[in-house]
C-alpha positions in Angstrom: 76.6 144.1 81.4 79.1 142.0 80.4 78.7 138.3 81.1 81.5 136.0 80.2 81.3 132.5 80.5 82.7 129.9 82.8 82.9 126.5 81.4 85.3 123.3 81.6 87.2 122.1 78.2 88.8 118.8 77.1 91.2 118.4 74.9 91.8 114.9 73.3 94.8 113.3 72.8 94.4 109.6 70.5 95.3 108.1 67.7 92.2 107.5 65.3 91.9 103.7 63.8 93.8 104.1 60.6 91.6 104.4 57.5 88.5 102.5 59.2 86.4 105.5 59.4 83.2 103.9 60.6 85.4 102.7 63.8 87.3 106.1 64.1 84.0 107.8 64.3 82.7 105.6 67.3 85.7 106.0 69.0 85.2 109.7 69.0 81.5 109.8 69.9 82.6 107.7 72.8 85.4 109.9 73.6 82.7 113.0 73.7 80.3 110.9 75.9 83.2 109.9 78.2 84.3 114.0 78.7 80.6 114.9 78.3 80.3 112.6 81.5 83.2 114.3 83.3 81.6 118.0 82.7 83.0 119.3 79.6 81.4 121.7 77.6 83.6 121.9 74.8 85.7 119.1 73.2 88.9 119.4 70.9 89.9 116.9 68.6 93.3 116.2 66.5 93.9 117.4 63.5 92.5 115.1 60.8 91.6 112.6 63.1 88.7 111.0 60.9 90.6 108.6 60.2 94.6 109.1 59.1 97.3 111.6 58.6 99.6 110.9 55.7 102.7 109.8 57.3 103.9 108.0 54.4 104.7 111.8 52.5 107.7 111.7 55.1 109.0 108.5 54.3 108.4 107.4 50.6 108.2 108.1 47.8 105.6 110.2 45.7 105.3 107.1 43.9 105.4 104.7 46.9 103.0 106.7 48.7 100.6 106.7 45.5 98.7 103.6 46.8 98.2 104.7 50.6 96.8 108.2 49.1 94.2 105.9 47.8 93.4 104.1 51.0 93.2 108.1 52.0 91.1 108.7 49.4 88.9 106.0 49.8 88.3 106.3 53.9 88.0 109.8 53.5 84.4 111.9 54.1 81.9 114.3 52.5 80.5 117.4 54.3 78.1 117.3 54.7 77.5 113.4 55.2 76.4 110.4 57.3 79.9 110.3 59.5 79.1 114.1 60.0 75.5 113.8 61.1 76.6 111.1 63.4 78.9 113.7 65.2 76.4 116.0 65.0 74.1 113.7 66.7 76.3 113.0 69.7 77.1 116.3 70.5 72.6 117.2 70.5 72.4 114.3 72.6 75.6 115.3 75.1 75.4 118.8 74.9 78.7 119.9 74.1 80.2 121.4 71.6 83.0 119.9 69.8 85.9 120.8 67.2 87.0 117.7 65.0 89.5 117.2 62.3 88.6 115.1 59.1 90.0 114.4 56.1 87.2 115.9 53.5 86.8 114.4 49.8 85.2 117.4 47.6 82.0 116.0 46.6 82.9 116.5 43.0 86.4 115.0 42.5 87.5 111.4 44.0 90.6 112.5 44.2 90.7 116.1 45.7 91.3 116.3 49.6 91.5 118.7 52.1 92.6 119.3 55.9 89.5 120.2 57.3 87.9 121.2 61.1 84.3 121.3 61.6 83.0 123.1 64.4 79.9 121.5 66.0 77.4 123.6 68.5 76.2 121.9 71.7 73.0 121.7 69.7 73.7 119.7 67.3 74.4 122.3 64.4 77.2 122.4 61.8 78.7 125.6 62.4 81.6 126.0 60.6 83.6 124.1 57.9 87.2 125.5 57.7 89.7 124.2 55.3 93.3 124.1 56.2 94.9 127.4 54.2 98.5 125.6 53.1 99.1 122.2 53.7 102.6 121.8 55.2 105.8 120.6 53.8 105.3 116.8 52.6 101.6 117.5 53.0 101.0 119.3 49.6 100.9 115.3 48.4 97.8 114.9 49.9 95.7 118.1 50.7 94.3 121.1 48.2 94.5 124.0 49.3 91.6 125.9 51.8 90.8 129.4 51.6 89.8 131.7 53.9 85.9 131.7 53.2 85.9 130.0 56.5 88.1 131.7 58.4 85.6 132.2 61.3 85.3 133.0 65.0 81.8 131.4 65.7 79.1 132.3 68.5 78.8 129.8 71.0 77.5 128.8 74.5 81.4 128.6 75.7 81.4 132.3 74.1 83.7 133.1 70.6 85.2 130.2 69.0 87.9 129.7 66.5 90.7 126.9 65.0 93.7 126.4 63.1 95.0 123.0 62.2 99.0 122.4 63.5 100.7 124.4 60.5 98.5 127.2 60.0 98.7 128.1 64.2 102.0 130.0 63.1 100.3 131.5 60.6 100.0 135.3 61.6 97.6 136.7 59.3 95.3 133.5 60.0 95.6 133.8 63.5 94.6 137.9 63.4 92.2 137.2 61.4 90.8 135.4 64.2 91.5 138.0 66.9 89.9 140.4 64.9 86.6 138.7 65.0 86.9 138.7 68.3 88.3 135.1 69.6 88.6 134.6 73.6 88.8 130.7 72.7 90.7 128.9 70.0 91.4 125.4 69.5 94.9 124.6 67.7 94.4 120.6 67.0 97.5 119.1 65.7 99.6 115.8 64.5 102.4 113.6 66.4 104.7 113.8 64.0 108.0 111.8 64.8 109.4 112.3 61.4 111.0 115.4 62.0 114.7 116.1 61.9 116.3 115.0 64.6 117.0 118.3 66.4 113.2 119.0 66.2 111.1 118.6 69.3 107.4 119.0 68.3 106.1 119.1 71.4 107.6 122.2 72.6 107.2 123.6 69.1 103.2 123.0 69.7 103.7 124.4 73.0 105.5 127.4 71.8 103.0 128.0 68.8 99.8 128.0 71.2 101.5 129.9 73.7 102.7 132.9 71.1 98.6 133.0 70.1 97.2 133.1 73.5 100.2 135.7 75.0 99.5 137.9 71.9 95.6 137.6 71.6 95.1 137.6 75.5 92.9 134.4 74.9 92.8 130.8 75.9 94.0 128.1 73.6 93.0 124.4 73.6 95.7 122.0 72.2 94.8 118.9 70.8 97.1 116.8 69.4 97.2 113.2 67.9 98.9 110.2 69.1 100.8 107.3 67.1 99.7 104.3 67.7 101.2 101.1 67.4 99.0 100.2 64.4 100.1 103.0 62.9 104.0 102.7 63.7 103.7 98.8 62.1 102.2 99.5 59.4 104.8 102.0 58.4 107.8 100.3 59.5 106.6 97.4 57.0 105.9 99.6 54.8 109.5 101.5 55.1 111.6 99.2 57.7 114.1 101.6 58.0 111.4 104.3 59.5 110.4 102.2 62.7 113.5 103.8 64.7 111.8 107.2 63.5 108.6 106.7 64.9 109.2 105.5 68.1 110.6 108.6 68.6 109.5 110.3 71.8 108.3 113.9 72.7 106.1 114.0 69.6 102.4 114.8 71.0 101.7 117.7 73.2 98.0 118.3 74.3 96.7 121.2 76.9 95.7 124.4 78.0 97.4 128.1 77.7 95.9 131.1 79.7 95.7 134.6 78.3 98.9 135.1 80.0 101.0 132.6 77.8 101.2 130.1 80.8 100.2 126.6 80.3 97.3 125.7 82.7 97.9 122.4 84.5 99.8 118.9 83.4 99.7 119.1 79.8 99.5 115.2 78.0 103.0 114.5 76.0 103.1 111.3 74.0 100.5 109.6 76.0 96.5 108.6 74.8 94.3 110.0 76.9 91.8 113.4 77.7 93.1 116.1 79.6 90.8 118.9 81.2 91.1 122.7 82.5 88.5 125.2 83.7 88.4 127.9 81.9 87.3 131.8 82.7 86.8 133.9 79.8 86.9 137.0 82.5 90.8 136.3 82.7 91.0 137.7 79.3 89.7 141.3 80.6 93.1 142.3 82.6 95.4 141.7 80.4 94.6 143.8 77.4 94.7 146.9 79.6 98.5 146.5 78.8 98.6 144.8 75.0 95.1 144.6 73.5 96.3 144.1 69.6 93.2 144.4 68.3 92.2 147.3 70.1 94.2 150.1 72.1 97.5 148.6 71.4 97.2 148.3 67.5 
């Protein structure tokens, strides 16, 4: 018999506290308590949100941005380590299970970074560790390079889970690898990136990029997507004055749901801080493979 769950999801849209990872971590074990509280059973997280994304590689200098990689370097965290255990803790005590971007120091290099989700089980377990594949553009300042030894679609109570970080959620042969293991829910978490050329709307490219996984995989996709904060908008426009008119640019942040049918489910969060939430019902994903299952009949 087969017995899919039915569960509700939230997907987070904030901005962490820049580089104060201590305080970024309590905000997001609040933030799991608050949508914990309102009935969610699994909770997304931005990309790299413990505790900064590297918005300086878009404005400065490799040399100008030398001393904010420090800072980078310096907040970042281990995994395993105390930040992670403290995560792991509030998801055991809330029963949830919870999909986080961090910005990982290899334990044997100061200096080496990567783009990394962990995936956390609603019992308090480190399940998986995935390493963003490429970094993107202006990224490859900051991150090394993943691979895919953790390329993984893990068992959970909210049935199979995978996740990309922004970038790597147009990555085809990252995404089937997913579908192959047999994904029904995927997280994409994601940046608010206002420092794109000025024809670009990120939003609707986030949109577009989770819809194109879910319409193809018949599978629900969580969006999670960062904010910019004002913290984070004055401390680069002092940094780079002329860059203040780029980051209070709008239509940057795009956080929601998309069905098995491509559609987004509900009022998706644009720009805004806040949680969004959606019921979700893995039996949707039955019907719509009898036309295009791509990993079965239809490949």
């Amino acid at each position: 018999m087969l017995d899919l769950p039915k569960f509700k999801a939230a997907a987070i849209q904030a901005a962490p506290i820049f580089f104060d990872t201590e305080a970024t971590v309590d905000k997001a074990c609040a933030l799991i308590a608050e949508a914990a509280a309102n009935g969610a059973k699994l909770i997304a997280f931005p990309e790299v949100f413990i505790s900064a994304y590297p918005y300086w590689n878009w404005i400065m200098s490799p040399v100008d941005g030398s001393p904010w990689f420090e800072k980078l370097c310096r907040s970042a965290i281990e995994v395993p380590g105390p930040e992670v255990q403290r995560l792991q803790q509030c998801a055991r005590t809330h029963k949830v299970n919870v999909v986080i971007g961090v910005n990982e120091r290899a334990s044997n290099s100061i200096a080496t970074l990567y783009n990394t989700l962990l995936t956390i089980a609603d019992d308090g377990r480190l399940l998986g560790r995935h390493r963003k594949l490429v970094p993107t553009w202006a990224e490859k300042l900051t991150w090394a390079n993943g691979d895919a030894s953790a390329l993984r679609v893990h068992q959970t109570s909210v049935g199979p889970l995978g996740s990309l970080a922004c970038g790597e959620n147009t990555n085809t042969l990252a995404r089937f690898a997913l579908l192959a293991q047999g994904e029904l829910v995927h997280v994409a978490s994601f940046i608010g990136l206002p420092v794109t050329p000025a024809d670009y709307d990120m939003a609707e490219a986030i949109r577009v990029r989770a819809t194109a996984h879910s319409f193809e995989g018949k599978i629900f996709t969580i969006v999670s997507c960062s904010t910019v904060s004002r913290e984070i908008v004055d401390l680069m426009s002092n940094a780079m004055p002329s860059a203040r008119k780029l980051f209070d640019r709008r239509n940057c942040a795009f956080s929601g749901f998309i069905g098995p049918d491509g559609r987004v489910i509900g009022e998706p969060l644009i720009d805004d801080e806040g949680i969004v939430y959606a019921e979700i019902d893995l039996a949707r994903c039955i019907q719509p493979r009898q036309n295009h299952d791509i990993i079965g009949h239809y490949n």
